[in-house]
C-alpha positions as CSV (number, residue, x, y, z in Angstrom):
1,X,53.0,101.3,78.2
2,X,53.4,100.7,81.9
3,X,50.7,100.4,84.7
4,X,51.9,101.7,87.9
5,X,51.0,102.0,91.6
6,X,52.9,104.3,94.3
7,X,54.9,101.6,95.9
8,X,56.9,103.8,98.9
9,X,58.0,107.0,99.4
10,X,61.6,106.6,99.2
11,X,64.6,109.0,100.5
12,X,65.3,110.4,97.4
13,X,61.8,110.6,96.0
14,X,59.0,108.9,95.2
15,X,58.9,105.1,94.0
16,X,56.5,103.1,91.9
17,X,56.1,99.6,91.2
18,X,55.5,99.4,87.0
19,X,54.7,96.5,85.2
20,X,54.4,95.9,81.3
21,X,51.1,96.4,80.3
22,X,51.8,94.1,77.3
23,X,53.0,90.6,79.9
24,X,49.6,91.3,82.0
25,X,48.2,87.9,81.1
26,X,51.5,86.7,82.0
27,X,52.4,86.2,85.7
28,X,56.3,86.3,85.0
29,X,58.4,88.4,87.4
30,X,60.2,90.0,84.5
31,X,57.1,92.3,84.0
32,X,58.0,93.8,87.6
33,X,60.9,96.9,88.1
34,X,60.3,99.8,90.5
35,X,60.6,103.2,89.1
36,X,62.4,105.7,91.6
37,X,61.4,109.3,90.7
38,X,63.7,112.1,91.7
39,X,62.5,115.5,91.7
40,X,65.4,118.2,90.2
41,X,63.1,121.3,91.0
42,X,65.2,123.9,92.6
43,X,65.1,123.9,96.3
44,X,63.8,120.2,96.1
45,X,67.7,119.2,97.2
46,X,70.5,120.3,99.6
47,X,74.2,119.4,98.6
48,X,73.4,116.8,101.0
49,X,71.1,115.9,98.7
50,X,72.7,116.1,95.5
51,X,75.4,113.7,97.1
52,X,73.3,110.9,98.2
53,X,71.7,111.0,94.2
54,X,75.0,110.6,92.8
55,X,76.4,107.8,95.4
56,X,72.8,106.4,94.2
57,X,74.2,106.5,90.7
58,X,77.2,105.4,91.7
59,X,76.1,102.2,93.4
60,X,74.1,101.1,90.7
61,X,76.9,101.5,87.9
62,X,79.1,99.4,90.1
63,X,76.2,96.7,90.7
64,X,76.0,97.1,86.8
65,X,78.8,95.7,85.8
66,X,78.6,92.5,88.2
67,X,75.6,91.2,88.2
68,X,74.0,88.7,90.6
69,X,70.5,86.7,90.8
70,X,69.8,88.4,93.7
71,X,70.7,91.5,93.7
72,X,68.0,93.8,91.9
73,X,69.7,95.6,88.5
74,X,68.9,98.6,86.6
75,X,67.0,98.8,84.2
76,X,67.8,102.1,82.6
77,X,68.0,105.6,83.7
78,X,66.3,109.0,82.8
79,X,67.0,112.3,83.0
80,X,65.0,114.9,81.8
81,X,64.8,118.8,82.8
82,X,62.8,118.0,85.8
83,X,63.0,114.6,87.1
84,X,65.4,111.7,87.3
85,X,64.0,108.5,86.6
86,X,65.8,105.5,88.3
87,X,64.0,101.6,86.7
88,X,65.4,98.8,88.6
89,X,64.3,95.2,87.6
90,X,62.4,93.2,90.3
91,X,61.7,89.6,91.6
92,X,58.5,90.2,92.1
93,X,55.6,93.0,93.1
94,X,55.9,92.5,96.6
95,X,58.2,92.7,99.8
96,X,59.3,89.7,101.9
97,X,57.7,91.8,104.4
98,X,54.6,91.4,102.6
99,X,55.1,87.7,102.5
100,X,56.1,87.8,105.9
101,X,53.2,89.8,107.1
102,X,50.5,87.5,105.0
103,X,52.3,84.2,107.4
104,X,52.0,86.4,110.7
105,X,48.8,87.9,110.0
106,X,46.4,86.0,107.2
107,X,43.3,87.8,106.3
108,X,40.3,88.0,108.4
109,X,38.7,83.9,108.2
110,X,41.6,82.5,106.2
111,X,44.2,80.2,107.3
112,X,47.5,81.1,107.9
113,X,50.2,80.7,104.9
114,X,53.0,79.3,107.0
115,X,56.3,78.5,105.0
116,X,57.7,75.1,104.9
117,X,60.9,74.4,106.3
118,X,62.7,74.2,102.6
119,X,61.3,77.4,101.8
120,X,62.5,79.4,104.9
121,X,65.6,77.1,104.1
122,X,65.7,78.9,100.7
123,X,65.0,82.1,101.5
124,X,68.0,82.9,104.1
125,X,70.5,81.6,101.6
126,X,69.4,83.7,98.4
127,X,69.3,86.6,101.7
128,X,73.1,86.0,102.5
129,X,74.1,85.3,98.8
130,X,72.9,89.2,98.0
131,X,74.6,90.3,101.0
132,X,77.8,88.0,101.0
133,X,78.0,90.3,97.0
134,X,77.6,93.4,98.0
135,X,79.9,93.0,100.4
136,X,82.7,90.8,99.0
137,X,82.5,91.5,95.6
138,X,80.8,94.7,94.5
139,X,82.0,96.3,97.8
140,X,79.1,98.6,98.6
141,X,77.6,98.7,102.0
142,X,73.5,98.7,101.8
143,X,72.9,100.6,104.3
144,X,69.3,99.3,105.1
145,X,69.0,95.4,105.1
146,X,65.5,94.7,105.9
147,X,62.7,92.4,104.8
148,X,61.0,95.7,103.1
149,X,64.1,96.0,100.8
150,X,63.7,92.4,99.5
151,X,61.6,91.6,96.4
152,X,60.0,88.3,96.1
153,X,58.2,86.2,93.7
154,X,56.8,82.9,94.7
155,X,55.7,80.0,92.4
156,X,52.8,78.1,92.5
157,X,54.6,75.3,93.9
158,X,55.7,77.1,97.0
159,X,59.2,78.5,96.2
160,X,60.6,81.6,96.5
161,X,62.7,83.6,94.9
162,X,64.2,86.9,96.5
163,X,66.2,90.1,95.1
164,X,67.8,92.8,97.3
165,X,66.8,96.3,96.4
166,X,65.8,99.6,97.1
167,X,69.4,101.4,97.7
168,X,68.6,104.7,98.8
169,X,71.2,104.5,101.0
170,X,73.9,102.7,99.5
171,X,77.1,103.6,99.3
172,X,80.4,102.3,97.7
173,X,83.5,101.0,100.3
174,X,86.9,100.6,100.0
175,X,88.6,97.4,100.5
176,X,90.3,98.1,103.3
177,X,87.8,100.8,104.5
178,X,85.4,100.3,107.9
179,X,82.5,101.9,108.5
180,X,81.6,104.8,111.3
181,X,78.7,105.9,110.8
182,X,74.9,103.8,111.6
183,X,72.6,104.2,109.1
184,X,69.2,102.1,108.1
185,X,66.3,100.9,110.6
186,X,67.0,100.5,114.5
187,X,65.4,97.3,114.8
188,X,67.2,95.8,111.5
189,X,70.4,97.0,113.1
190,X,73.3,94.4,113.8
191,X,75.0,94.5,116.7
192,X,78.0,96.1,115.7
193,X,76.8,99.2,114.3
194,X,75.1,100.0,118.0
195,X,78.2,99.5,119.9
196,X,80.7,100.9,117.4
197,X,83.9,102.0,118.3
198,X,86.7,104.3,116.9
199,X,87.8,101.1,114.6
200,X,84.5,101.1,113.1
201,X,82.8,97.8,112.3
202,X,82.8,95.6,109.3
């Protein structure tokens, strides 16, 4: 039994945040996955379409079969005559955008939840760490790195804990292979991609 709220829509489909009904007295971020729902209706998807669900796949299998603490895994995945279920374990229920947000703009009379120093400390290594794996070792290019694709869970004491996610857009890479193409949000965009050249970028 799972209790579920729409989390994002997604570019593939629709995407939920579930958690275990049965761990709701417990505040443990292994009740947490996101549930990516694909419709299969025909005319729902292009060839264009089709592909980008199956690099999906494709990703994930590879992420599979080395995982890392903070790269989101999956869970399991679905099919059935109409819909593709994608269930991807998270760190928490909320984005480090959220936690971001809740340090840039508190609620209305509260006082702001700054981060200490250790914490921010914390959170950019666990952020290269997923990164530095997808890159050097699962070799799959994200294709969005932003704070919305992070999942966090902080303890009471503070500390956070971060997992990369949410790869709609993912796509495995060669060794040897550079990339042309710019995908993922302008403002989230390194430097390279913008000024690309006919070598590509790393």
């Amino acid at each position: 039994k799972l209790d579920r709220r729409l989390e994002r829509r997604g570019r593939l489909g629709v995407v939920f945040m579930a958690r275990s009904a049965d761990a709701a007295q417990a505040e443990t971020p292994t009740a947490y996955s996101s549930v990516l729902v694909v419709e299969k209706q025909q005319g729902k998807h292009n060839f264009s379409g089709v592909r980008a669900i199956n690099r999906l796949l494709g990703t994930l299998e590879r992420l599979t079969a080395g995982t890392h603490p903070h790269v989101c895994q999956l869970l399991s995945a679905c099919h059935t005559p109409l819909r593709l279920y994608v269930n991807m374990y998270m760190a928490g229920r909320h984005s480090l955008r959220h936690l971001l947000s809740r340090r840039d703009l508190p609620a209305k009379g509260a006082p702001p939840r700054s981060l200490r120093r250790d914490v921010v400390r914390s959170i950019a290594s666990q952020v290269c760490a997923a990164v530095g794996h997808l890159h050097l070792a699962a070799r799959v290019s994200h294709g969005s790195i932003s704070p919305e694709a992070f999942s966090v869970n902080q303890a009471g004491d503070g500390q956070v804990r971060v997992m990369l996610g949410c790869f709609d857009m993912a796509a495995l890479a060669a060794s040897d292979e550079m990339c042309h193409a710019f995908t993922g949000a302008l403002p989230h965009a390194a430097p390279e991609a913008l000024v690309r050249d006919l070598e590509g970028f790393d």
